[in-house]
C-alpha positions as semicolon CSV with decimal commas, in nm:
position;residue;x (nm);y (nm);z (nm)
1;X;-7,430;3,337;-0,518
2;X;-7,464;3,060;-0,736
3;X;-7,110;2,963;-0,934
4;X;-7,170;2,790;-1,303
5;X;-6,950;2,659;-1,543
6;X;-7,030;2,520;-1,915
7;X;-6,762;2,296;-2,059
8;X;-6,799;2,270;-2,422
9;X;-6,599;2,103;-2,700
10;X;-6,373;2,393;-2,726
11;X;-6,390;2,666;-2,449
12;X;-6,538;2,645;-2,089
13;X;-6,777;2,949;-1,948
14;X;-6,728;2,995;-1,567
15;X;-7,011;3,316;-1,441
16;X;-7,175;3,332;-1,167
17;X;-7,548;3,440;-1,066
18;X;-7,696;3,627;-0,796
19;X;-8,041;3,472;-0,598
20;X;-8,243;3,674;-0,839
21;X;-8,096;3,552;-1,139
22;X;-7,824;3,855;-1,248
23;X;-7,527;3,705;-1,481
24;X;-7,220;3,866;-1,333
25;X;-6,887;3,855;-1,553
26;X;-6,804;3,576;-1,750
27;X;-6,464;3,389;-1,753
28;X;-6,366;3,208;-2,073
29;X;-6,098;2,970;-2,117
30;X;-6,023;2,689;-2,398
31;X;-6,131;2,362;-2,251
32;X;-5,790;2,125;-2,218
33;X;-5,810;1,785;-2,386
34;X;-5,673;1,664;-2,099
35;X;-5,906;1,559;-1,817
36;X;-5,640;1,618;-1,536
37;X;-5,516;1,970;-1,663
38;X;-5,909;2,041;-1,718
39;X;-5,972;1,982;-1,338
40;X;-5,680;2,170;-1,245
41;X;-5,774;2,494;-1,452
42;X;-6,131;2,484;-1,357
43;X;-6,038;2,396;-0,986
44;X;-5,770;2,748;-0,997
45;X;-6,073;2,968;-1,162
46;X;-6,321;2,930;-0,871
47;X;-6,074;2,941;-0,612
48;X;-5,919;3,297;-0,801
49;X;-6,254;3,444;-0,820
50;X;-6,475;3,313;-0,587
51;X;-6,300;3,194;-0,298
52;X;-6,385;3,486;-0,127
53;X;-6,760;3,477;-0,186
54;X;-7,022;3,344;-0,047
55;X;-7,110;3,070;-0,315
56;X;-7,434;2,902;-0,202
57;X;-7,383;2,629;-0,479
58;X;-7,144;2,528;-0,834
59;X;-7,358;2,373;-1,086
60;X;-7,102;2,236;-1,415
61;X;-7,240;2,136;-1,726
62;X;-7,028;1,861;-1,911
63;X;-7,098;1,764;-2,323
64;X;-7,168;1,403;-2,273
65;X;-7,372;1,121;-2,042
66;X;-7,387;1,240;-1,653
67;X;-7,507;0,956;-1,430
68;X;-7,482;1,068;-1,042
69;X;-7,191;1,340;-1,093
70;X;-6,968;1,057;-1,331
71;X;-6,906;1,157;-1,717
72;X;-6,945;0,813;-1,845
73;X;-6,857;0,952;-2,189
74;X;-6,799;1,264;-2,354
75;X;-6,696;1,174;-2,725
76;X;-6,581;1,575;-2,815
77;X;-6,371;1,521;-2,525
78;X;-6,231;1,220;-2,537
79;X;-6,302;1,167;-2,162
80;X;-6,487;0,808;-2,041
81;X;-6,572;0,775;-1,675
82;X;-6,485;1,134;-1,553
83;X;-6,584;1,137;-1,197
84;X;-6,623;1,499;-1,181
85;X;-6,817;1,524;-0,869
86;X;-6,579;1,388;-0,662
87;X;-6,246;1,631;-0,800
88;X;-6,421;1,891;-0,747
89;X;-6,558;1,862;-0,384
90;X;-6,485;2,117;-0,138
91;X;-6,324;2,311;-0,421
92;X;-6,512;2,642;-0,304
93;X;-6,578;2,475;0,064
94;X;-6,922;2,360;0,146
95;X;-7,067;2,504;-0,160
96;X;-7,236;2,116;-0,347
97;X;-7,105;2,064;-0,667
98;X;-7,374;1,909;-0,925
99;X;-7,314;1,788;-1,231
100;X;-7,537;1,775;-1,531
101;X;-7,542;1,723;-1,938
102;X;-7,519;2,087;-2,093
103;X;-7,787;1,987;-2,377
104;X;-8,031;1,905;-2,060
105;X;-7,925;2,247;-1,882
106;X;-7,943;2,471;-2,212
107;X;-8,303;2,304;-2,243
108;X;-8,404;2,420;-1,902
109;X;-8,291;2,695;-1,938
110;X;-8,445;2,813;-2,271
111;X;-8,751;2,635;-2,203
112;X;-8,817;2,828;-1,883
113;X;-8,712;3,182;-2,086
114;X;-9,054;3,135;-2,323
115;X;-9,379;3,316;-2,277
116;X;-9,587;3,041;-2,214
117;X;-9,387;2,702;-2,071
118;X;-9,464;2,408;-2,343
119;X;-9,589;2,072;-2,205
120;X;-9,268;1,944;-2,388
121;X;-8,987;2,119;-2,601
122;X;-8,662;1,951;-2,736
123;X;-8,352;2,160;-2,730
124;X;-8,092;2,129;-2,997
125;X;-7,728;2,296;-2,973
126;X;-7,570;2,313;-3,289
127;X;-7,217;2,367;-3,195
128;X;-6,904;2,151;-3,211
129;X;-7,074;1,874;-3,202
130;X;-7,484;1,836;-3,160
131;X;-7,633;1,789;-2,844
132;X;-8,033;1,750;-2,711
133;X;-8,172;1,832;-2,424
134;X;-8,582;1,704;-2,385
135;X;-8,778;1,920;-2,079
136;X;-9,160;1,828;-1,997
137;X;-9,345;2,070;-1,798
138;X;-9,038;2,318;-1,739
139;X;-8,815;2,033;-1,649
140;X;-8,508;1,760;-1,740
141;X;-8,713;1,471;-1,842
142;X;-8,610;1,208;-1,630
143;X;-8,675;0,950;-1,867
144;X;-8,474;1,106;-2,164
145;X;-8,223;1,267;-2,005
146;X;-7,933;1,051;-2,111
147;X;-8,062;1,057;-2,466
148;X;-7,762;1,175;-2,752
149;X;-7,947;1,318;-3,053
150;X;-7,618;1,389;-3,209
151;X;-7,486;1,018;-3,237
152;X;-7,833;0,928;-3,351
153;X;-7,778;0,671;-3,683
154;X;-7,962;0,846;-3,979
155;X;-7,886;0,808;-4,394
156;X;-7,691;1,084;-4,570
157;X;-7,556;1,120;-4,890
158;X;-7,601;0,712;-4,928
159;X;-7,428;0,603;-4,592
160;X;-7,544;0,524;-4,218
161;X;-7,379;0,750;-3,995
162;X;-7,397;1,051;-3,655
163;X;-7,633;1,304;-3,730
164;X;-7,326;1,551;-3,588
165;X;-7,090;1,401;-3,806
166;X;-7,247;1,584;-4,083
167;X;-7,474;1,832;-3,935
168;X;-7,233;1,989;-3,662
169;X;-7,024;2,306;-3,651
170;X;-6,796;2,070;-3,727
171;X;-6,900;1,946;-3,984
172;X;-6,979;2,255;-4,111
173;X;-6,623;2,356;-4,096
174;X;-6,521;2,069;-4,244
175;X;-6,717;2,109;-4,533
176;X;-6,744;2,449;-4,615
177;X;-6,429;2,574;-4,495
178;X;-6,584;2,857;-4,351
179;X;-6,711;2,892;-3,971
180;X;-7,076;2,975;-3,953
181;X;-7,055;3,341;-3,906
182;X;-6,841;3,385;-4,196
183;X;-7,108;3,196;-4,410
184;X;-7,320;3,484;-4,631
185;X;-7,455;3,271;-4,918
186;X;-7,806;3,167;-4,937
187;X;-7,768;2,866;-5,154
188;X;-7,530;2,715;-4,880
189;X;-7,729;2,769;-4,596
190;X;-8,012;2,615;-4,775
191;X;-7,731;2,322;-4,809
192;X;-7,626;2,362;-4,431
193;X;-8,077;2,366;-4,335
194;X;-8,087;2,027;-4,574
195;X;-7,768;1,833;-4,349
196;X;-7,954;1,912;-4,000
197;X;-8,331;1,862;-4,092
198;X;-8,223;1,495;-4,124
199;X;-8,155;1,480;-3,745
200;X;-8,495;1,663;-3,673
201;X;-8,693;1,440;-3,972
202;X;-8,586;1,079;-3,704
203;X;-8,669;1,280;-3,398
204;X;-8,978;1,456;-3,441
205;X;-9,179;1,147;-3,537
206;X;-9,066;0,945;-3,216
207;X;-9,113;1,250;-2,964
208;X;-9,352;1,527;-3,101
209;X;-9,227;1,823;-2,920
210;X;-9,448;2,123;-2,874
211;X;-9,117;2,295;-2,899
212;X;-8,796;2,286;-3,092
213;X;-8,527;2,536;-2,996
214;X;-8,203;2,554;-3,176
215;X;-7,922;2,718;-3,005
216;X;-7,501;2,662;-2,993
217;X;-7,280;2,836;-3,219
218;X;-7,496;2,777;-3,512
219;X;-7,806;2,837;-3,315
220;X;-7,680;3,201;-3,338
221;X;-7,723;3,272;-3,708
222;X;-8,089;3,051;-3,723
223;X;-8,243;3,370;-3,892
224;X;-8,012;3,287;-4,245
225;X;-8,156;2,919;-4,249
226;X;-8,450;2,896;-4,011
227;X;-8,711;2,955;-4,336
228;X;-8,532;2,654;-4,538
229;X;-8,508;2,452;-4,248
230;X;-8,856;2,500;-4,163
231;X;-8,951;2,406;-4,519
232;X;-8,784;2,090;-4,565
233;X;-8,940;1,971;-4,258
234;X;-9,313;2,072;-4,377
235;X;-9,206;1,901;-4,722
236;X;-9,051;1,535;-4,536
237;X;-9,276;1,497;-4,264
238;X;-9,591;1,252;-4,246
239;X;-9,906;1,496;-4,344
240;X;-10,049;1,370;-3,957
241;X;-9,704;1,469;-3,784
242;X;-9,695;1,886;-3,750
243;X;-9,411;2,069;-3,765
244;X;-9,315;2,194;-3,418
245;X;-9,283;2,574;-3,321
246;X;-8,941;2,595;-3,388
247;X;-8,705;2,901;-3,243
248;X;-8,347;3,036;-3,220
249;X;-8,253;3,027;-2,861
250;X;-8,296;3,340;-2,645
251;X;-7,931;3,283;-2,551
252;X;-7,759;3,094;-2,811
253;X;-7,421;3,052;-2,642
254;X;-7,528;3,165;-2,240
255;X;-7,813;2,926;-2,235
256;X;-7,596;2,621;-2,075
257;X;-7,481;2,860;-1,752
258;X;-7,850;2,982;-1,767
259;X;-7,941;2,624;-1,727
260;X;-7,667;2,554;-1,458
261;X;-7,844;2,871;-1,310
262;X;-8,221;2,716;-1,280
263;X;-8,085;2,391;-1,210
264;X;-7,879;2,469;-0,884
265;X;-8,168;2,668;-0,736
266;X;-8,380;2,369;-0,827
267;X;-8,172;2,127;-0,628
268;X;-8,124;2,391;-0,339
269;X;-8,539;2,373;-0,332
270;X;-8,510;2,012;-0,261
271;X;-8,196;1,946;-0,068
């Protein structure tokens, strides 16, 4: 059994897998603001429910910059220089813990889930906050795996600022006083397309994906904006820069423990 946990802005998934990839039940809890209480919830969750299972491996996905197991930031968080590794050793006995960026993981994850594996794809959660995840040949780029899309410096409405600052769920939110599912008119998701094709109008000249697929919260309802989105980018772009397939994800809010899924039998391959 392999134990996963995604830790997003607002609530933390905790499922576990069998070896042939089965989701068993999911446990849900808001994620605490505060790192301590944070450890000690997660910490009581696996030892509750899987203490008495043979759990080969815990793979936790964290919303910010992962270098060897430390969260050196996670800005929807508030947390700087988590070492999350080390808390949570021995939590479930021998069982490793590894810890990885959930943009990176939901990009595995989805990546691995198409028909035919791109030679590169770029994964983009559209959730609290906006997260990418870059995967060449069905796996974490090495050399862009600390990128943050999100905090990438682009113009909007006359001023320099985050592409999640106005592009997010968040943002969203913010804006429209309305959470994305509750959003039913055409003329603002056309609005909503317009704020995150600015993100995708930086990135796609500088990487060229084969790929784009959009998941998170807002990921989920891609069919009521995918069109305008689509068509912005075909009217922006250089004529010699295509527009990249672009898809919903297959699990819009699962892919991250998916991810934590592939990427724990991964390291149990090499270790």
């Amino acid at each position: 059994m392999i134990v996963t946990v995604d830790t997003g802005g607002t609530k933390t998934l905790v499922a576990s897998f069998s070896k042939d990839g089965r989701l068993g039940d999911v446990i849900r809890f808001e994620t605490p603001k505060d790192q301590t209480e944070y450890v000690r919830l997660l910490r009581q969750t696996l030892v509750d429910n899987y203490a008495d299972k043979p759990v080969e491996a815990i793979a936790v996905a964290l919303p910010g910059i992962i270098r060897n197991g430390v969260a050196i930031w996670c800005n929807n968080l508030g947390w700087k220089n988590f070492h999350a590794q080390d808390v949570l050793a021995g939590v479930l006995g021998d069982a490793p813990v590894w810890i990885e960026n959930d943009a990176n993981l939901a990009g595995l994850a989805e990546t691995r889930s198409l028909s035919v594996i791109p030679e590169s794809s770029l994964y983009v959660t559209v959730s609290t906050g906006i997260g990418t995840g870059f995967v060449t040949n069905g796996k974490i780029d090495p050399g862009l795996r600390y990128s943050e899309g999100g905090h990438m410096l682009v113009e909007y409405k006359g001023k320099v600022q985050e592409w999640e600052k106005f592009g997010s769920g968040r943002a969203i939110v913010q804006k429209y006083h309305k959470f994305a599912r509750d959003i039913h008119s055409q003329r603002t998701w056309r609005q909503i397309a317009e704020r995150i094709s600015r993100g995708f109008l930086a990135i796609i000249p500088m990487t060229q994906p084969d790929v784009i697929i959009i998941g998170g919260s807002v990921g989920t309802y891609f069919e009521r904006y995918g069109n305008d989105l689509k068509d912005i980018l075909q009217k922006h772009l250089p004529e010699h820069i295509p527009v990249p397939k672009i898809v919903q994800a297959k699990h819009p809010e699962q892919a991250v423990i998916y991810g934590c899924y592939y990427y724990a039998v991964d390291q149990l391959a090499i270790n």
